[in-house]
Each structure stands twice: as C-alpha cells, then as structure tokens.
N, C-alpha and C positions, 0 to 999 in steps of 0.2 A: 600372316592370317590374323583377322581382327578379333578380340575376343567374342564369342555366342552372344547375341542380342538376348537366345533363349535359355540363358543358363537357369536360371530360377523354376523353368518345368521342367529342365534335365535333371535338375535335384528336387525335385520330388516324382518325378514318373520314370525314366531311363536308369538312372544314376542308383536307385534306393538301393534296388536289388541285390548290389555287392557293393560293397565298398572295401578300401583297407583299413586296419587296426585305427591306423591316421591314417586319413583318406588324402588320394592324389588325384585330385578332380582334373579328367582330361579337356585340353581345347575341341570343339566339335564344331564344326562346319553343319550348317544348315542342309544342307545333303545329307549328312551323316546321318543325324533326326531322321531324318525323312525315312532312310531307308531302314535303321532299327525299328523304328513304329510301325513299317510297310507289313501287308498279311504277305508280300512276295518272299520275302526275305526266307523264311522259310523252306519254299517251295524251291529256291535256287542250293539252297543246301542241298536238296533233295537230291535235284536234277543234278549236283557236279560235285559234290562230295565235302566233306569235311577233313581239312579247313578249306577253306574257300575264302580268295582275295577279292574284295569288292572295293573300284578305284574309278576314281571322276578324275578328270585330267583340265577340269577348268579351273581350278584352283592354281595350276600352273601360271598359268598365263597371266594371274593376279601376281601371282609373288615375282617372276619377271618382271610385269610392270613397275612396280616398287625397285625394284635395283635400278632400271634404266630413271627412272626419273630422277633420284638422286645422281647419277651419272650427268643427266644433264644437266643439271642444277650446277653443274661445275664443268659446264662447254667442252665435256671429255668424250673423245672417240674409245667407246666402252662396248665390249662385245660380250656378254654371259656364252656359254660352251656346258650346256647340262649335261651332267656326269652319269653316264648312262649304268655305269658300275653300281650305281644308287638302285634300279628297278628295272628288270629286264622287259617290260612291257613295252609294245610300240605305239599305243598310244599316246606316251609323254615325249614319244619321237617325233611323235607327226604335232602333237601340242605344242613341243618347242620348237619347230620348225617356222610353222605357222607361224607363232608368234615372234619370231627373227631371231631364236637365238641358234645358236652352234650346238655340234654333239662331242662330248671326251667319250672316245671308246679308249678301253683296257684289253680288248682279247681282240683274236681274228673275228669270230664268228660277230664281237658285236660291230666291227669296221663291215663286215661282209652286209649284216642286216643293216644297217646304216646307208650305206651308199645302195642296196636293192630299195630304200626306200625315198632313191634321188635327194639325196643330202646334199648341196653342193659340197666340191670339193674344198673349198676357203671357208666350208662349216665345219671341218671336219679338224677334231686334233688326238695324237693318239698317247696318251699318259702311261700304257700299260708298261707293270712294272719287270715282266718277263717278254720280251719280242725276240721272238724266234724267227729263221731267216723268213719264213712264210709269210709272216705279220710286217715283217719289216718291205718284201717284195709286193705285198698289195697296199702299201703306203705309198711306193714309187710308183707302182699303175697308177692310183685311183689321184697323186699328187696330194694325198696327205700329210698334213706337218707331222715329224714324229719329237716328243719330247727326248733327247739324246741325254741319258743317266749316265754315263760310264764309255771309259774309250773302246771298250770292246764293242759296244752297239756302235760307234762309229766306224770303227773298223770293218763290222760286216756289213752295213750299209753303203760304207764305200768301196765294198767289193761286189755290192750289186750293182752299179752306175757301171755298166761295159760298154755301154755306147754311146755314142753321140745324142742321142737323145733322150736317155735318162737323167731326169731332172730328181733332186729332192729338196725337199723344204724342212728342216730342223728349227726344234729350241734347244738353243744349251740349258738343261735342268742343274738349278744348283743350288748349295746348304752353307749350313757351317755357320751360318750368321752372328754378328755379333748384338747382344740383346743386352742392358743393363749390367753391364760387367761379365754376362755368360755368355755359351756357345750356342747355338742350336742345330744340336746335330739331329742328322737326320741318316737312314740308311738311304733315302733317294735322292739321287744327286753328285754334281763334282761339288768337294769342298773351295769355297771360292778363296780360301788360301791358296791353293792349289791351281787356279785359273790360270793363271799367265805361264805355269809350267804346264797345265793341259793344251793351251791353244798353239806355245811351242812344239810342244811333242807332237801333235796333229798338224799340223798345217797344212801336211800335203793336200790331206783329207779335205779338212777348211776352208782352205784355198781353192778346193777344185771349183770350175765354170759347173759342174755338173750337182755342186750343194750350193744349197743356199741358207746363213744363219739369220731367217726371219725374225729369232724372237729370244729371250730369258724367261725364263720357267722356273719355279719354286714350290715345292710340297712343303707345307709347316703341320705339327703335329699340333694338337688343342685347336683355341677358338678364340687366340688373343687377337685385338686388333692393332694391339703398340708392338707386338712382336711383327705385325705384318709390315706395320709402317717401317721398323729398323728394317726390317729384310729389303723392302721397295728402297730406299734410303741407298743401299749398301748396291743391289741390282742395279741403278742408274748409273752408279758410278761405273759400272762394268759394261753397258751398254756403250757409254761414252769412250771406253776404250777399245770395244768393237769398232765402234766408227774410225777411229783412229787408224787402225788394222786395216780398213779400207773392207770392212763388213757391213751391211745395212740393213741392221735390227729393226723390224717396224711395232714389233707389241712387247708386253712385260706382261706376264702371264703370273696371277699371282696364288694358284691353284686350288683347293678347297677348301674347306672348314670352315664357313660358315655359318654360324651357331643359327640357333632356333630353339623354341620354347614349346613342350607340350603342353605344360601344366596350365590353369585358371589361375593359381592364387599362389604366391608367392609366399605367403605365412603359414601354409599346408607344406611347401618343401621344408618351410626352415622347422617346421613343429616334427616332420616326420625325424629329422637327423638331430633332433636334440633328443626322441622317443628313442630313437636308436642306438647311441649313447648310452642312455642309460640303460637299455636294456643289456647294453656289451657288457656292464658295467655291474649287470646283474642286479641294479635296481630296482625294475618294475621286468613282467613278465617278458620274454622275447615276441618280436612283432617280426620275426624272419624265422625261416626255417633252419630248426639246429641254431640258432639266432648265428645268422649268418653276417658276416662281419661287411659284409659289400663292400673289402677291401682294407677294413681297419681291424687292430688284434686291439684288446683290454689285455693289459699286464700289470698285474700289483698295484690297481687304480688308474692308470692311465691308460690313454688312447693313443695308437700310433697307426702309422699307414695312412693312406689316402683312398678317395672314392673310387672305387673300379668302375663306376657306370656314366654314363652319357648325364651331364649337369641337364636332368629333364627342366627345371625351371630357371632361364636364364632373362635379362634385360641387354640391352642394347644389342639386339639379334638381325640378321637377316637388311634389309634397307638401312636401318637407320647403325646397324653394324659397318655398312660400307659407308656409311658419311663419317662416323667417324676414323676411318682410314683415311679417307681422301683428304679429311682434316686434317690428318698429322702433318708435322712441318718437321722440311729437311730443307737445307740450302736457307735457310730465312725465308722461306714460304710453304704454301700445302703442298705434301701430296700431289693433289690433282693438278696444282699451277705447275711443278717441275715436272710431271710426266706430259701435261699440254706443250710445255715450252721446246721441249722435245721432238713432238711430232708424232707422239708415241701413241697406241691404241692400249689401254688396258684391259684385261683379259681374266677372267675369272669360270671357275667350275665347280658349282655347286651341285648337290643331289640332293642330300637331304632337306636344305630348306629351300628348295626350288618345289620339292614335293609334299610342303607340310598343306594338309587338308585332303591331301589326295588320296585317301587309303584305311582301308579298314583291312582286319583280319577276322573269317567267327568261324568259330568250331561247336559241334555239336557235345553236348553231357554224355556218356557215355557212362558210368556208374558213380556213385557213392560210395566211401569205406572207411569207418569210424576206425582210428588209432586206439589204440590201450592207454594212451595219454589223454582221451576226449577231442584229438584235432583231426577234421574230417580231408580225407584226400578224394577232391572232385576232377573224375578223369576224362581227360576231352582226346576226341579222335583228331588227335593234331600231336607233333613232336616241338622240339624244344626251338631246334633251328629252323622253323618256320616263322616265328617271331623273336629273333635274337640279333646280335652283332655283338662283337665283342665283350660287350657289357655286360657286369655279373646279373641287372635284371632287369625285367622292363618296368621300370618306376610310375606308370598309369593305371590306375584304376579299371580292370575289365570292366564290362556291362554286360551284364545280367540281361536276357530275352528269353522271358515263360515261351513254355511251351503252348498253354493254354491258360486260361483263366479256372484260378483254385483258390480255394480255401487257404488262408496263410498257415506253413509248416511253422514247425517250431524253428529260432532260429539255433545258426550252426557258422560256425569259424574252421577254416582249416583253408587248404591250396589246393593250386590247380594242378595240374602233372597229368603229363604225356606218355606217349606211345613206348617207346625206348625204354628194353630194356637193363636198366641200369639204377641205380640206387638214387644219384645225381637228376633223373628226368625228371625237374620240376617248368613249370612252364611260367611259374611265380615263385617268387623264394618269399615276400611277402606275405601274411596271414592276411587270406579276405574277412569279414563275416555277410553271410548269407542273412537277411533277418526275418525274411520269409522261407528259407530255406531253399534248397534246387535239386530238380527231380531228373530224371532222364529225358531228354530227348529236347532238355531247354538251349539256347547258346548263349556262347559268351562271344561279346565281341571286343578285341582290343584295339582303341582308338589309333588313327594316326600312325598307320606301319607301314608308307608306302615309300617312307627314304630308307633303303637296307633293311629295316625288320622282316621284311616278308622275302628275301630271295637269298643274301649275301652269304649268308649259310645255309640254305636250304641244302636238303640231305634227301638224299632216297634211300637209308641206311632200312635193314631189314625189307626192303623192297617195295615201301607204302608209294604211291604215285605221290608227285609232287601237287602242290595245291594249286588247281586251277585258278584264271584272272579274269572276273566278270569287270566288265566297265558297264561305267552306268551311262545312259544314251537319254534319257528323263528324267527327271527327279519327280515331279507329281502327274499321276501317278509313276513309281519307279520302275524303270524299264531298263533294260542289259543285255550286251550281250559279249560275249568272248574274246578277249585279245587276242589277235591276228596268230601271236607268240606259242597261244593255245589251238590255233587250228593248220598250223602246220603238219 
C-alpha cells in the first residue's frame, strides 16, 4: 500500500482528535478518508451495532499485483494462495479469486465455504494445523492438497484412500532449518533432520498410486527474508531427493509471514520505544498503562526482554520483501534462477499483507471515568479480542469521530477499554490524549484491522454478538452492504 497522498489533512482534520503520548500515525487508504468523513458512517453504527467491521476488498488486488510482478520480473511460475485464516469474510474470497490467486484454508468450515464458492480445486491448499478425519476426507473429495505436518496425519489419510479411486495430493511440511549457525525450530512440521528417516518409515504410505507428493511446504515463525532464503536453499535440496525417490514435487510452498507496515513515519516508531525506555526506566512519566513493559522488564537500570508486539513499522515489506528472497543466492545463483531451473512453481500464503488497506474497526464511546490518578478511562462498546492477535497492543493511533460539532472540551489523556469484565480489558495499553476531549456517542476507529485484528480472536465471551462486516460497494458517496459471512 502506498503512503496517503493526503496525509497533511489527516493531521490536521481526522488525526487531531486523539493522538498517543508519541504519536503512531496510521497508513490510510484513500477509502478510509472517505468513509470516516462520510455523515453515513454513523448511521451504519446504528443500523448493525458497535464494533462494526467496515472492509473494501480492492486493495487486495493491488497488493497481489505487486507480488506477481516481482515474480515475473524473475520468469518464475509463482502462485499467491491468500490465507484465509487472516479474515473470515468472503469477499477477500471472491477478491482473490478474481484476481488469480489461490485460498490456504485452516478448518473444515473454511475448506466447506471455499469450495461452495467454486474455488477451483488446484486453488485450493489446506495448512490447518489440527485436521481431524472430517477435514482430511473433504480434502480427498473436493482433491485438495493437504500440507502433511507429522506421520500420524499421513497415517490417517492413508487409511482414507480404500478404493481405487481415491486420489490425494500432499505437501511434505517441514522445519528444523539451519540459519547462521542456528536452528529454526518450529512446532509445524517434520524436522528435515529427520526426513529421510520419515520417508523410510512411510513409504508404503508414499508410495502408494493413490498419494501423490505434489509439493514441500514450510511455516517460519518472524518476517525474515535471509531466514526464508536458508530455509528455500535447504528445501531444494530435499526436492531433489524426492525426485530421486522417483516422486514428482512440482511447487516449494514457502508459507507466511510476510511483513507489512502500518505506520507513516518511521522516526514516530523509533521516538515511541526510546519514550518507552525511559519511561521503564522511570525517567519521564509512563506512556503505557501501569507503564506496561510491551514485553521488556527495567531491572537495577537496565532493560531486558524483547517486544511482544507485531514490528507495526517495518521497511523492505510485502513486494519488495519477496524480491529480496528471490535475490538471495544458493548454489552460485538466485533464489529464483535455482527454483526456475527446476521446473518448480513457487508458492506463498500471505494474509496480513495481502489485506493491508482493507479494513477498518469503530466502535462507539460509550462513557467517560476520571481515575484518582487524573487518567481518564474511555469506554467503547467493543472487547479486546475484536481488535487483537497475539500482540501485547495495537501500536496505531485510533481516530477520533465527533459525534457532532461542539465547542472544544477541555483536553483529557487516559485509555480506551472494553466490555470484559476483568481488570486486564484495555483495548489500548497506550496513553491517548484527547485535546478537544470525547463525549458519548462519538467513535473511534482503528485503522487497518482487516489482517487478523478483527476476527483471529474474536470472542462472544459474556454473550456480546460478534461484530458485523459491512463492505463497502462505493466510496463516493459511501455505500455498503453485508458480507455474505453475515447473512447466512
């Protein structure tokens, strides 16, 4: 996604209204504008409740274009397979479809809604990391490739094939890599130490007319790209002894984590974690709640641990991420030349940054309530796991939407915090300030939640409905209406 042409009247019109202590000015897709300035915006609260996910799926198509041009840029038969585990909506189904790329399902239901929405079958691959016989039997109907993690999923998939004409199509998934003098272990995967005692001990399986070993498959944990390249380096070799074996691997699947960038400005990330620092440090006031260490302790002066959260501001992301892969050199050439020379298709499953620009989250203010400390807790009709993963917080800047046009309050610093009852239910661990102040019935929206933020932990915990998924169908004026997902 390219940076906002209009960031200059996002920071003075959209942006004022909240900022953090140091501010983390989010990327915003020209849609996005459009639709926090819209008088609709509002009215859509209204009609479908708060939070409410508001998601354009043409941004997709944009950030696939950039992966395949690089692709071609190096004569490589290159396939994207969007990670559907990233956002349960089917319009990024039909978006990616459209635009030629593949789906990674993880569960039955998402292989079931996948293929009722005429996926081809050669689009279709299934990563999940639990496949129970159900999941594994509508892979061999529908001729789904399954990523094969361990001998026991081989085992019961090859006590599915009973007749003569059950076919399957497998990748060997596998870890263990060796990366700059280290290991990279993973829990998904055969250790490729272990490889040539796995395809012994299976062979019957292997062997059978009734599987077929399409392909090698790799989950890496982070977002390095020299880790990727050892790993693809280290996979080739193993292909080559597929063939050997008298198997006939035709991709290298090099699985997800493909970084991407929220942020605008790259000396806002590095100013926030040198504030934060010293706030550990107890130098200047905390800029997190309970000055929340996002993964680092202060002991006796120093700093230890590391960042618990998603690197929101990163460089060489998303396209120009995969050229530097295909750049890397093994064998005395790139990447791309010793998988071309092969014959090999490569294979990738992004979510997140296939969906950057696609997504918004806003929830409506709901009360104000001054601490005994002076820091204000601003309560929105939304939980925590509606805008979460993993990461201890979401390092973007919300935005502020009056409710109406007022008289400037005085301003006011404090967090946002959710439904959930618990101590923990912050929805920011971050300190915003308000400098006009915020009243009831205004929203906030947090940019850019439509890889994982808005579904991956979604919770119906105390019984709140889950938050509806407007798509947007015009931008000016803005118009929407309901993922298919939501009208089942």
């Amino acid at each position: 996604m390219i940076t906002n042409p209009n960031t200059a009247s996002i920071d003075t019109g959209l942006r004022r209204n909240c900022r953090g202590l140091t501010p983390l000015d989010a990327r915003i897709e020209p849609w996005m504008q459009s639709v926090l300035e819209s008088e609709e915006l509002s009215g859509w609260v209204a009609e479908h409740g708060s939070p409410l996910n508001i998601l354009h799926a043409s941004p997709l198509a944009k950030n696939l274009a950039a992966f395949n041009r690089v692709a071609a840029d190096h004569q490589l038969d290159f396939q994207v397979f969007f990670a559907r585990k990233a956002n349960k909506c089917l319009s990024f189904v039909d978006e990616a479809t459209a635009s030629g790329a593949g789906i990674d399902v993880a569960s039955l239901a998402e292989l079931q809604q996948v293929v009722a929405n005429g996926v081809r079958r050669s689009h279709i691959i299934c990563t999940a990391a639990i496949k129970e016989e159900a999941l594994l039997a509508a892979c061999v109907q529908h001729g789904v490739t399954i990523a094969i993690d361990n001998g026991d999923e081989l085992e019961q998939l090859a006590s599915l094939l009973t007749n003569d004409s059950s076919q399957a199509s497998i990748a060997l998934r596998l870890s263990g890599f060796e990366h700059d003098g280290n290991r990279l272990h993973s829990r998904f995967g055969i250790d490729i130490g272990q490889f040539e005692d796995f395809v012994s001990r299976n062979r019957g399986a292997l062997d059978s007319p009734a599987l077929s070993i399409d392909g090698i498959h790799f989950h890496l944990d982070g977002y390095s790209a020299s880790q990727r390249v050892s790993a693809i380096s280290q996979c080739l070799g193993l292909i080559d002894r597929l063939r050997e074996l008298g198997h006939v691997p035709k991709f290298l699947d090099i699985g997800g984590g493909v970084p991407m960038s929220y942020l605008e400005d790259k000396s806002q990330w590095e100013t926030f974690w040198e504030a934060h620092r010293e706030s550990l440090l107890q130098r200047r006031d905390p800029i997190t709640y309970r000055n929340h260490g996002l993964g680092f302790t202060a002991i006796e002066e120093k700093i230890y641990g590391s960042r618990n959260c998603y690197p929101y501001y990163q460089e060489g992301v998303q396209a120009q991420w995969l050229e530097m892969v295909l750049s890397g050199r093994c064998e005395n050439k790139t990447i791309a030349t010793a998988i071309r020379e092969r014959n090999l298709q490569l294979r990738c499953e992004p979510g997140r940054s296939l969906l950057d620009g696609c997504g918004l989250t806003i929830a409506r203010v709901v009360f104000r309530k001054q601490h005994p400390n002076g820091d204000w807790f601003i309560g929105l009709a939304m939980n925590r796991t509606q805008c979460r993963t993993s990461s201890d917080d979401f390092l973007v800047d919300p935005i502020l939407i009056r409710s109406q046009v007022q008289n400037p309050a005085p301003a006011i610093e404090g967090y946002l915090v959710g439904a959930y009852c618990m101590e923990s239910e912050l929805l920011t661990l971050r300190k915003l300030r308000f400098p006009d102040g915020v009243e009831i019935g205004d929203l906030v929206a947090f940019p850019n939640t439509a890889g994982y933020l808005m579904h991956f932990l979604e919770s119906r915990s105390h019984q709140f409905p889950l938050a509806k998924n407007l798509v947007i169908t015009q931008i000016e004026p803005p118009q929407a209406t309901l993922d298919r997902i939501d009208q089942s």
